[in-house]
matplotlib code that plots the C-alpha trace (Angstrom):
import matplotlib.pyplot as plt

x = [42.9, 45.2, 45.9, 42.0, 40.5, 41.6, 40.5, 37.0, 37.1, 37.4, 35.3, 32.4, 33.8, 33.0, 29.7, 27.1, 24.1, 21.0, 21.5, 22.7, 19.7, 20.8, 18.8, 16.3, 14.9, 16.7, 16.0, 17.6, 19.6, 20.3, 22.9, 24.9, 25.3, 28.1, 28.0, 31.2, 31.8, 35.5, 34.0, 31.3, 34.1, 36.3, 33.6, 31.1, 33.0, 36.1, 37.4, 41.4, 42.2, 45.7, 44.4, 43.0, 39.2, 37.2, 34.6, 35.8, 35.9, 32.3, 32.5, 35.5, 35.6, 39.1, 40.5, 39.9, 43.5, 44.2, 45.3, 41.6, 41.7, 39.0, 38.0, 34.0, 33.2, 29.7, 28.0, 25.3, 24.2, 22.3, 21.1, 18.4, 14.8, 15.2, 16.5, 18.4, 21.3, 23.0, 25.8, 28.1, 31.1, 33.3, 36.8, 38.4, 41.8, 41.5, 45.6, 45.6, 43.4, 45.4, 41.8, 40.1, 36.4, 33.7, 30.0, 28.2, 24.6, 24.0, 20.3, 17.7, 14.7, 12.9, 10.6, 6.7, 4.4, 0.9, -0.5, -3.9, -5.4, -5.5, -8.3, -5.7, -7.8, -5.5, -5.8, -3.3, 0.5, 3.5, 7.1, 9.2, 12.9, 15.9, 18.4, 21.3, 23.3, 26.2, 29.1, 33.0, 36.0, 39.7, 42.9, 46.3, 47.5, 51.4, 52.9, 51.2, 47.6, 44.3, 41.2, 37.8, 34.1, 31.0, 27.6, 24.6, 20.8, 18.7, 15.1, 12.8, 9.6, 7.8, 3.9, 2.8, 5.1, 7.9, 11.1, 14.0, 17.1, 20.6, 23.9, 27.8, 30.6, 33.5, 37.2, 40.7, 43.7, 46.9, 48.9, 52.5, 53.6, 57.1, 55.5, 52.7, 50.4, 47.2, 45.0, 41.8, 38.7, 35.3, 32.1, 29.2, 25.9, 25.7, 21.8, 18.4, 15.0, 14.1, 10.6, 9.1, 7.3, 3.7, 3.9, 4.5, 7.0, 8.8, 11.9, 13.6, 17.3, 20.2, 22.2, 25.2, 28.3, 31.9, 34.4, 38.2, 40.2, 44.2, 45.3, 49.2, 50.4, 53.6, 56.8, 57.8, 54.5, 51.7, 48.9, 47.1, 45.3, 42.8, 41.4, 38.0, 36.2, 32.5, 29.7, 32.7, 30.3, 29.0, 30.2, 26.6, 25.7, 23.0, 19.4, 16.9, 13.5, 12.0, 8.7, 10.7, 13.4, 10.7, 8.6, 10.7, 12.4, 15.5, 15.5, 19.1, 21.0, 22.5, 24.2, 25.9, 30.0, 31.8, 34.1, 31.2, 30.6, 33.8, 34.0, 30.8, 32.7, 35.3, 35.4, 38.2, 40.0, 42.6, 43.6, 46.0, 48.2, 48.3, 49.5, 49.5, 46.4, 44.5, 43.6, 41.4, 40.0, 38.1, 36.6, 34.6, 32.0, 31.7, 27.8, 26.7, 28.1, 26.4, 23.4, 22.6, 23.3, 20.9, 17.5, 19.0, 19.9, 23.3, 26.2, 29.6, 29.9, 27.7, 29.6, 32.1, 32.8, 35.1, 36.0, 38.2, 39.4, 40.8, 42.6, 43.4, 45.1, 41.6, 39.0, 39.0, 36.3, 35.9, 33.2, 32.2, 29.8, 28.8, 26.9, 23.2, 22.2, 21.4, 21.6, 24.2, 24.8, 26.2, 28.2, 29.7, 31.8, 32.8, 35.4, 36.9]
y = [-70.9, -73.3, -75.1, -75.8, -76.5, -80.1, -80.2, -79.3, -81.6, -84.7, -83.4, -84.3, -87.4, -88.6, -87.3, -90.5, -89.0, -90.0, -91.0, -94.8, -96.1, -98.5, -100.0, -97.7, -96.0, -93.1, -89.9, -88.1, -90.9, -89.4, -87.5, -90.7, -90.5, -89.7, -86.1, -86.3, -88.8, -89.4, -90.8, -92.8, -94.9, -95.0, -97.0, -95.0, -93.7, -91.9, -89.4, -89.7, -89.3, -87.7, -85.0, -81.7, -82.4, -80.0, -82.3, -84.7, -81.8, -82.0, -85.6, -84.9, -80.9, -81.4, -82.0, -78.6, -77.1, -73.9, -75.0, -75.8, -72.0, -71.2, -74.6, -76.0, -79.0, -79.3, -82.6, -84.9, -88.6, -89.9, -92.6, -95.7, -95.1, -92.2, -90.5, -87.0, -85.7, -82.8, -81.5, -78.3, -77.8, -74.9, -73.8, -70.0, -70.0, -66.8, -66.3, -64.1, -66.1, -69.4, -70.5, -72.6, -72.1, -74.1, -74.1, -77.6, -78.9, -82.1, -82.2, -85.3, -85.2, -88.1, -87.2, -86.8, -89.7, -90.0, -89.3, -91.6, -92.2, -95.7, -97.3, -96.1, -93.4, -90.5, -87.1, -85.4, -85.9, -84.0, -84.1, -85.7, -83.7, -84.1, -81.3, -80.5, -77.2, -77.2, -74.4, -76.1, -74.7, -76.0, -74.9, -76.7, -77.0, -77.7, -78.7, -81.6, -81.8, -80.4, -80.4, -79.3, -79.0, -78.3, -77.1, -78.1, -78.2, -80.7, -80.5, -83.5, -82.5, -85.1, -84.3, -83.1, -84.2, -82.2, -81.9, -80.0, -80.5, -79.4, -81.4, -81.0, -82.7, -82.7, -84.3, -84.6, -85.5, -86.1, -85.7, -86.7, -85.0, -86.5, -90.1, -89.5, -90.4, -89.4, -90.4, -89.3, -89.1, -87.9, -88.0, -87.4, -86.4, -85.0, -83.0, -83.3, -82.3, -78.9, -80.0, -83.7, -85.1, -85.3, -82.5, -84.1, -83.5, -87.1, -86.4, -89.0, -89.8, -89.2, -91.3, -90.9, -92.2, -92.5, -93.0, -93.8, -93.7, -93.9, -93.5, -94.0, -92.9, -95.2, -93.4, -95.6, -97.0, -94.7, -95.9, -94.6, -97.1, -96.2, -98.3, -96.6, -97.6, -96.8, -96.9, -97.6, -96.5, -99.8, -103.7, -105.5, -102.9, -105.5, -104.3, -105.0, -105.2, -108.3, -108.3, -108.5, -110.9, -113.2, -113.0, -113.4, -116.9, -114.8, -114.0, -115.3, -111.5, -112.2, -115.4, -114.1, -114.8, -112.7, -112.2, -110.6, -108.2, -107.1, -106.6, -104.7, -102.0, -101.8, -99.8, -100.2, -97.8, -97.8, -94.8, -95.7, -92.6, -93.2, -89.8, -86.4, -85.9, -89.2, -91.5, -94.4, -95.4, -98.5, -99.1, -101.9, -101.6, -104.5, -103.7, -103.0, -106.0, -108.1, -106.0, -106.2, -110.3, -111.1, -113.4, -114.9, -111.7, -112.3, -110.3, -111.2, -107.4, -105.8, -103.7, -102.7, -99.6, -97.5, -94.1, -92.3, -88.4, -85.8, -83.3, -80.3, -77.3, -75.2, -78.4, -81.4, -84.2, -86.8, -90.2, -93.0, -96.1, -99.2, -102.1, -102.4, -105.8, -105.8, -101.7, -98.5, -95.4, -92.7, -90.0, -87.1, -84.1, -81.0, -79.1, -76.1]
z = [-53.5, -55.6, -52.4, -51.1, -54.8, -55.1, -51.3, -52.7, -55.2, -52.8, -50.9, -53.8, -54.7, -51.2, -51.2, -50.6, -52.8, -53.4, -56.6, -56.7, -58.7, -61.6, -64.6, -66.1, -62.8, -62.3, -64.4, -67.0, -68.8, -71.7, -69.2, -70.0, -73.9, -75.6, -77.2, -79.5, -82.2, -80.7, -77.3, -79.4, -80.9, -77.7, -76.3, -75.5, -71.8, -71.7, -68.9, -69.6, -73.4, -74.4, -77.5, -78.1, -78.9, -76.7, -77.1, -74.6, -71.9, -71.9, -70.0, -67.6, -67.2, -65.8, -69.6, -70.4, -71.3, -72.7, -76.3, -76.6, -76.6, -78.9, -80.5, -80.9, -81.8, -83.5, -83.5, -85.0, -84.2, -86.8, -83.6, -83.8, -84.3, -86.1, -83.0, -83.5, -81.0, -81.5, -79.6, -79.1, -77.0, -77.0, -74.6, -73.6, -71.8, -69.7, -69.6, -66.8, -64.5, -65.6, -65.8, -68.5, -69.5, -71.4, -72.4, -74.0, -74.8, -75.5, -77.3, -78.3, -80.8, -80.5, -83.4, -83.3, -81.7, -81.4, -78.2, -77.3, -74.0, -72.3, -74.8, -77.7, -78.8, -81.0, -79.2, -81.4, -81.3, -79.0, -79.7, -76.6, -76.2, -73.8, -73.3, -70.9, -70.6, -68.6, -67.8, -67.6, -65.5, -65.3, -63.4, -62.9, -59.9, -60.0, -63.1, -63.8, -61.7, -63.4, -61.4, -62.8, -61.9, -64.3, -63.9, -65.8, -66.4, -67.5, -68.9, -70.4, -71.8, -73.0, -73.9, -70.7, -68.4, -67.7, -65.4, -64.6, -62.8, -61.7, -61.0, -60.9, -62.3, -60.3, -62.1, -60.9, -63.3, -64.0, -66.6, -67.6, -70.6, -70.8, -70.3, -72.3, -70.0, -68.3, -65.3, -64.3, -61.7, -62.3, -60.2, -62.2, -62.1, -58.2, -58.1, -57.4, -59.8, -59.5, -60.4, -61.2, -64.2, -62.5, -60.1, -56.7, -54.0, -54.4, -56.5, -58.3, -58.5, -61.1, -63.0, -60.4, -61.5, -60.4, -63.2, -63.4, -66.3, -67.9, -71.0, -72.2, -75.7, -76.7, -77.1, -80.3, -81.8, -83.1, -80.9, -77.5, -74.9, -72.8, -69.7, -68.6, -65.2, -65.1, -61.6, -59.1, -56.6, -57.0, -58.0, -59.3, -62.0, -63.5, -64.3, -61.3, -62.6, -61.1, -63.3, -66.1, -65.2, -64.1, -67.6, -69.9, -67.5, -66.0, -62.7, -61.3, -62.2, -58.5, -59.5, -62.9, -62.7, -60.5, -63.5, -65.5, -62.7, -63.1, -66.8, -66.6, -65.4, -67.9, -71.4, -74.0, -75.8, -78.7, -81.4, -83.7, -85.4, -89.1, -89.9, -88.2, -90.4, -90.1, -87.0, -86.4, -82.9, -82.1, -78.4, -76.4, -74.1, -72.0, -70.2, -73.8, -75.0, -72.2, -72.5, -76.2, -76.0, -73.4, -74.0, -77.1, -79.1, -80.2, -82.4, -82.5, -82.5, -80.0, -78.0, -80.5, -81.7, -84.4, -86.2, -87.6, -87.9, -90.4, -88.8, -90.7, -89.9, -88.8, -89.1, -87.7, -88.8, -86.8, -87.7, -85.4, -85.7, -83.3, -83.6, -81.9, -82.9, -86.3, -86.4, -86.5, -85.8, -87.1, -85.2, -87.4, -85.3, -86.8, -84.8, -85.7]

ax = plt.figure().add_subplot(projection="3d")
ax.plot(x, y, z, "-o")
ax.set_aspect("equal")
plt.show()
């Protein structure tokens, strides 16, 4: 079995999909939020971090590890708009099986809105929610391969349109322990919609996603770097809505710099060590940072993010913030 898992694993990685759509077309896109306040302030994206925050598992299902034996990590984004997420992760090393296990959900609350009909009459309100529920496994293989895959469920219910689906995760990495070092490989996001928002047979895509990442923690300084590679699957990641472009005077996304293309793709990641007890981390999300400047809408600090943790012997806190615009967030993880 140890020999045909990572076999398996490929095997998913070079599955074409259906789901390729970019922008804001494809469904469920709250699949691509960060659900711990450690990945908030790496950036937003990491799959390869070196450290024992089960809440991390929940993006790459492959960084489950049995000294996460035990641990949940509780969550809450305090997000724009008055936008709630919540969040739970939690690990069990089953020692005979040499088999890691996990459960997450990752939750939205976008409040109470009116709901009116087309001439803006009020017919009452409804209260739009996202959700996803996914089950994690991890085994080594050799001394130092991991490979993992996770299962999960996704609802939106918003008023009285409402849809379900299913995907799979599927991760590979590697991890040096001597060198202090750890590379990864995740495909996310591989389903379909069980059912679709009005009822008709044409299902939409997922947010597929293919995702690389390394991270090295120095042998003589107390910091950790991560490099994270985001929709490898494909090089122009720039929104396509024509309509739009061509409204508001910007309709050349095609001609942008080739070196922008690339950056796109790339997240930063740093955690600096203070003390056993005490860590700061600080990321950058290129795509955000291009994003949030666009039509004249600038910050010096779009795309940055930063946090910091208090690990204690049984509780670790964790905080994170990032700059939209003019606005922040607020990330808080609890894990015990």
């Amino acid at each position: 079995m140890h020999r045909y898992c990572p076999i398996v694993v490929l095997i998913f990685f070079a599955h074409p999909g259906k789901a390729q759509t970019l922008g804001g077309n494809a469904v469920f896109q709250f699949l691509q939020q960060p659900n711990t306040a450690t990945l908030s302030a790496l950036g937003g994206m990491n799959v390869s971090a070196i450290g024992q925050d089960v809440g991390m598992a929940f993006q790459n299902p492959a960084l489950l590890r049995p000294d996460m034996h035990l641990k949940t990590d509780f969550s809450f984004n305090a997000f724009l708009a008055g936008i709630s997420n919540y969040s739970l992760t939690s690990a069990m090393h089953l020692r005979n099986e040499k088999t890691t296990v996990g459960v997450g959900v990752n939750y939205f609350n976008y409040g109470t809105m009116p709901q009116t009909d087309a001439s803006g009459n009020v017919w009452g309100s409804f209260s739009p929610r996202d959700y996803v529920v996914q089950a994690m496994i991890s085994q080594p293989y050799k001394e130092r391969w991991w490979y993992g895959m996770s299962l999960k469920f996704m609802h939106s219910g918003y008023g009285m349109y409402r849809s379900s689906g299913l995907a799979v995760d599927a991760g590979i990495a590697y991890y040096d322990e001597e060198g202090q070092w750890q590379a990864s490989l995740v495909a996310k996001n591989m389903g379909t919609q069980l059912n679709t928002y009005d009822g008709s047979a044409r299902k939409e895509e997922l947010p597929f996603d293919v995702e690389a990442g390394i991270s090295k923690r120095l042998a003589h300084a107390p910091f950790q770097f991560s490099l994270t590679l985001h929709h490898l699957h494909r090089f122009n990641i720039y929104y396509n809505d024509t309509s739009f472009r061509a409204s508001e005077g910007d309709i050349n996304y095609k001609n942008s710099p080739v070196t922008q293309k690339i950056f796109s793709h790339i997240v930063l990641g740093t955690q600096l060590y203070l003390s056993e007890k005490c860590t700061i981390q600080a990321g950058y999300n290129f795509q955000r940072g291009y994003d949030l400047n666009a039509y004249n809408f600038t910050s010096g600090l779009n795309g940055f993010n930063f946090g910091a943790s208090l690990l204690l012997k049984k509780l670790h806190v964790h905080y994170a913030t990032g700059f939209y615009q003019q606005s922040l967030f607020h990330h808080f993880s609890i894990t015990l």
